[in-house]
C-alpha positions in Angstrom: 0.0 0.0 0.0 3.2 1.9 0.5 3.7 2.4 -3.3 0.3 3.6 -4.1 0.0 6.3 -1.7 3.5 7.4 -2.8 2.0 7.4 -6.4 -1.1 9.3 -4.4 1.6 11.7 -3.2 2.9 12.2 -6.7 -0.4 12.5 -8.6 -0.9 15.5 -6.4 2.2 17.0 -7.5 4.3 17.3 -4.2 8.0 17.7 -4.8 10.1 14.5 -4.0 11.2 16.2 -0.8 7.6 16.5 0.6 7.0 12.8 -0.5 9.9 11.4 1.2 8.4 13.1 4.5 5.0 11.8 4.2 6.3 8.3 3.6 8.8 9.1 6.2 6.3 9.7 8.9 4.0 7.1 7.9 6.7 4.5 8.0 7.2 5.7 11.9 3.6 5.3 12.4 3.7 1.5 10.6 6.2 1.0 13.4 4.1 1.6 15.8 1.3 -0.1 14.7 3.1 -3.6 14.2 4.6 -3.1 17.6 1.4 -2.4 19.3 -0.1 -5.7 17.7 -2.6 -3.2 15.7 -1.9 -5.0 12.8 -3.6 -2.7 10.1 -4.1 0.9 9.6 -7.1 0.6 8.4 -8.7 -0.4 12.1 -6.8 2.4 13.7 -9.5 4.5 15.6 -9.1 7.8 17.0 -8.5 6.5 20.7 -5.6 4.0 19.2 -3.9 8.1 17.8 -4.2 9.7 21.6 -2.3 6.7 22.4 0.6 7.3 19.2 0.1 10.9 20.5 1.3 9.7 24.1 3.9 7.1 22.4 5.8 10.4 20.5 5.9 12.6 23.1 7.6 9.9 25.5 10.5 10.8 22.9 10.6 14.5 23.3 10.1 15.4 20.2 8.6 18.6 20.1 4.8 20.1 19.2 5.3 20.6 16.1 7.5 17.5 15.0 4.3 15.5 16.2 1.5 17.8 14.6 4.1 17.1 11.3 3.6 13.3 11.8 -0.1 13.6 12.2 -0.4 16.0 9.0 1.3 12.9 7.3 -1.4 10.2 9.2 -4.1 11.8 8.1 -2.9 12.6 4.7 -2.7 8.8 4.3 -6.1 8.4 5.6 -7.5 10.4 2.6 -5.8 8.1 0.3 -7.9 5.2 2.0 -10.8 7.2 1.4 -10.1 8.1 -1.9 -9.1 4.1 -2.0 -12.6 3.7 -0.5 -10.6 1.4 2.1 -12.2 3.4 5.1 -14.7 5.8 5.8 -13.5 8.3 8.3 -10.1 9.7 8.8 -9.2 9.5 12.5 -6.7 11.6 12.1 -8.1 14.7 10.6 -8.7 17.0 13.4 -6.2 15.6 15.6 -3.6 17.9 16.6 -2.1 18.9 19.8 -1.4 22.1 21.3 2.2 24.0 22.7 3.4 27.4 22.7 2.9 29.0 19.3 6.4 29.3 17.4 6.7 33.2 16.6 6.5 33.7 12.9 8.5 37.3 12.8 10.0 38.7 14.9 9.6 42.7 14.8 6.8 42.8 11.6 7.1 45.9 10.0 4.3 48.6 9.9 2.0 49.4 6.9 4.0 53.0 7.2 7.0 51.3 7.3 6.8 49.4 4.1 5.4 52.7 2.3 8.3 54.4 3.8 10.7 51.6 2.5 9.9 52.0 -1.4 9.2 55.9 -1.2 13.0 56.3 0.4 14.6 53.6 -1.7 12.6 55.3 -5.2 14.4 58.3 -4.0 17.7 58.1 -3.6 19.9 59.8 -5.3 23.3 58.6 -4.5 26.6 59.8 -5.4 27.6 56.6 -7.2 24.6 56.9 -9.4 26.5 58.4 -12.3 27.4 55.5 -14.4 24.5 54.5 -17.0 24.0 50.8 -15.6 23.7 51.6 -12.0 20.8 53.6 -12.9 19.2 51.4 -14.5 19.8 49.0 -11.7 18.1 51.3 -9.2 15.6 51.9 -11.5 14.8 47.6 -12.1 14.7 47.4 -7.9 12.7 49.9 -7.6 10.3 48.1 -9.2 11.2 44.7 -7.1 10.7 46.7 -4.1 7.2 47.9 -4.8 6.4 44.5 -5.6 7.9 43.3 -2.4 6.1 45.9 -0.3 2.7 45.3 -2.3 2.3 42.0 -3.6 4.8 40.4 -0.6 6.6 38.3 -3.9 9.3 36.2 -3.0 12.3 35.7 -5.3 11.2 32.9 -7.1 8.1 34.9 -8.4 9.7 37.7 -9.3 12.0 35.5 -11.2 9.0 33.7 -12.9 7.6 37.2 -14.1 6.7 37.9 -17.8 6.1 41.1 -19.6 3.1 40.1 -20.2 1.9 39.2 -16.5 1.7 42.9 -16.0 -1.8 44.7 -17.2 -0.9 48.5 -16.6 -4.2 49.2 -18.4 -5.8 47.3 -15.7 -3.4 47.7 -12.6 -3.6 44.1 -12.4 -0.3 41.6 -12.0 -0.7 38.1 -12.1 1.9 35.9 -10.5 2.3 32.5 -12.0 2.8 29.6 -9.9 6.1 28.1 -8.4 7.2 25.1 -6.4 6.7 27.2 -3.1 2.9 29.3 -4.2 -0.1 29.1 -6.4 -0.4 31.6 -9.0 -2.8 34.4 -8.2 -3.8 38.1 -9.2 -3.4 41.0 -7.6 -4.2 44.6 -8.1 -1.3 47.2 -8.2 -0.8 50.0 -6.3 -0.9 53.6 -7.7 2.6 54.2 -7.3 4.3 51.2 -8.7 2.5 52.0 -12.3 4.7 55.0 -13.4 7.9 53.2 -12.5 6.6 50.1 -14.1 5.8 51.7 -17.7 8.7 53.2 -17.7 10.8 50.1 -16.6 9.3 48.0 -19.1 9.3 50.0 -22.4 12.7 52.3 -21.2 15.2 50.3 -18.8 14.4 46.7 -19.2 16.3 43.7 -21.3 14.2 44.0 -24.0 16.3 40.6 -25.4 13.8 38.4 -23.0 10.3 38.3 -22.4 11.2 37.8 -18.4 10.2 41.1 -16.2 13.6 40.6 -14.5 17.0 38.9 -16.0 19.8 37.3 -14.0 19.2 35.5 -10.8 16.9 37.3 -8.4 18.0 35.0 -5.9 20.8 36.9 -5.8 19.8 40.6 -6.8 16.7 40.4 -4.0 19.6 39.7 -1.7 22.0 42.2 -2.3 19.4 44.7 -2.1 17.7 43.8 0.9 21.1 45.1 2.2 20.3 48.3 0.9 17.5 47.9 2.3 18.7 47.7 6.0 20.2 51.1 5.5 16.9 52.7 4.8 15.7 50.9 8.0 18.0 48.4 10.6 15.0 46.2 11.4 14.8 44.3 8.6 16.4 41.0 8.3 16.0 39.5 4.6 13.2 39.7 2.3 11.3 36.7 4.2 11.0 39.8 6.9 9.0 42.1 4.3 7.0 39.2 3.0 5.7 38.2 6.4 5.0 41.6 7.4 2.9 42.1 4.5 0.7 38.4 5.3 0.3 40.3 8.8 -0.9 43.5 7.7 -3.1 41.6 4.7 -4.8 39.8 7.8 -6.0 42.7 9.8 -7.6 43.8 6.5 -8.8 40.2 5.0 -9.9 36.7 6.1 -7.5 33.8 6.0 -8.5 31.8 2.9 -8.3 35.8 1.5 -4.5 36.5 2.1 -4.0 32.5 1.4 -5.3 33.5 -2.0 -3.2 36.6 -2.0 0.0 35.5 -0.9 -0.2 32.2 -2.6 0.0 30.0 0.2 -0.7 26.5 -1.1 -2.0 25.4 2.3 -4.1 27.5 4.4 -2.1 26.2 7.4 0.3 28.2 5.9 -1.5 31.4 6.6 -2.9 29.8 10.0 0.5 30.1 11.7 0.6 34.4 11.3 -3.1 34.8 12.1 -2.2 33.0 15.5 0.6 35.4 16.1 -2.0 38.4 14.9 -4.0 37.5 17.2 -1.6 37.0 20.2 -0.4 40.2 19.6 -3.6 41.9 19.7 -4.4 40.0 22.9 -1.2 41.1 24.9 -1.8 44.9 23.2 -5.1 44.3 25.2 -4.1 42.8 28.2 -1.2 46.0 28.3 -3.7 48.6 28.0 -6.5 46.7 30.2 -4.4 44.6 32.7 -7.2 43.5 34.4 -10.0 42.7 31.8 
């Protein structure tokens, strides 16, 4: 049974990394099974999980390693329904709770984003007197707005065509990677100047990519510009996350999921949970006593 739900796995178009950890994981809870006298999977009941639950955490291993095994349990319980092998899936609400892992540390302010692309579009260095470097500034000005805006990641941007980029519309869609679903998202009135003029003045007009060369790199090297403008940040993770969090005191979860192209809405759980804690100890600051 092994083989088909690693086909499963594969039909749903997990990378081989991901696959390897579901089979991982289920392998442990095979283990358990046979050395419990369980026999099959398929009479595993939800009682017979509190007790794997219990099993685990006689190791140490923390929350989340556990919650990780569990995702993979139940995973393999919707193969056997899909297999039409069992009915319910035991494992499908069962998690376990712990201290909530901080996403970010430090999230950056709505003002402070704004401020980032307004201060980084308007510098005017010394060493911007050679033809390439402005063009340079020019092309991250552009990445910056779309960090601050759309909260891309460098594999997006590196993904990004011409044509993904309706100025007519204000509208960019972002094509899918490994890591995100692709999406649409409206522009922001400042990044459509700087994007005409990118595209039809400063861009390599030899490819039909938005951005040549490896953004890997080039986000890198100017998130340390970007530190200059303002010591908090960290890497362009920090900017993305701080945009999820501001997206989620505007929008619902599966909203920002949709927005940020988070292919699981767990994904988008973990910063509503830190939203949220921070808004409770903001309350609990201002009203100590409830």
């Amino acid at each position: 049974m092994t083989e088909q739900f690693k086909s499963y796995l594969q039909e749903k178009r997990y990378s081989p990394s991901t696959v390897n950890g579901f089979l991982q994981n289920i392998g442990y809870f095979f283990e358990w099974i046979e050395a419990n006298g369980l026999y099959e999977a398929e009479n595993i009941h939800y009682n017979d999980l509190l007790n794997y639950v219990q099993h685990e955490q006689q190791k140490n291993l923390s929350v989340q390693t556990i919650n990780i095994r569990l995702g993979s349990i139940s995973k393999y319980y919707e193969f056997l329904k899909k297999e039409n092998i069992v009915t319910k899936n035991p494992a499908k609400t069962l998690r376990i709770k712990g201290k909530a892992k901080t996403v970010i540390e430090q999230p950056l302010k709505y003002d402070e984003l704004e401020m980032l692309y307004n201060t980084y579009k308007s510098l005017k260095k010394e060493s911007l007197h050679q033809h390439k470097t402005n063009l340079a500034h020019e092309r991250n000005t552009v990445i910056v707005g779309m960090l601050v805006w759309q909260g891309l990641h460098s594999g997006e941007l590196q993904r990004l065509e011409v044509n993904h980029i309706n100025l007519n519309e204000g509208i960019i869609y972002i094509p899918s990677t490994s890591r995100s679903n692709s999406r649409e998202l409206r522009l922001h009135t400042q990044q459509i100047l700087p994007l005409h003029h990118y595209i039809y003045h400063t861009r390599d007009k030899a490819t039909d990519f938005l951005f040549s060369g490896n953004m890997h790199n080039i986000v890198g090297l100017l998130t340390e510009e970007l530190k200059g403008i303002n010591p908090k940040i960290k890497n362009a993770l920090h900017i993305r996350s701080s945009v999820i969090l501001h997206w989620l005191r505007q929008h619902n979860k599966r909203q920002v999921q949709y927005m940020i192209g988070h292919k699981w809405i767990d994904s988008t759980e973990k910063y509503k949970v830190q939203e949220l804690e921070s808004l409770t100890q903001a309350l609990s600051k201002h009203h100590p006593f409830g």
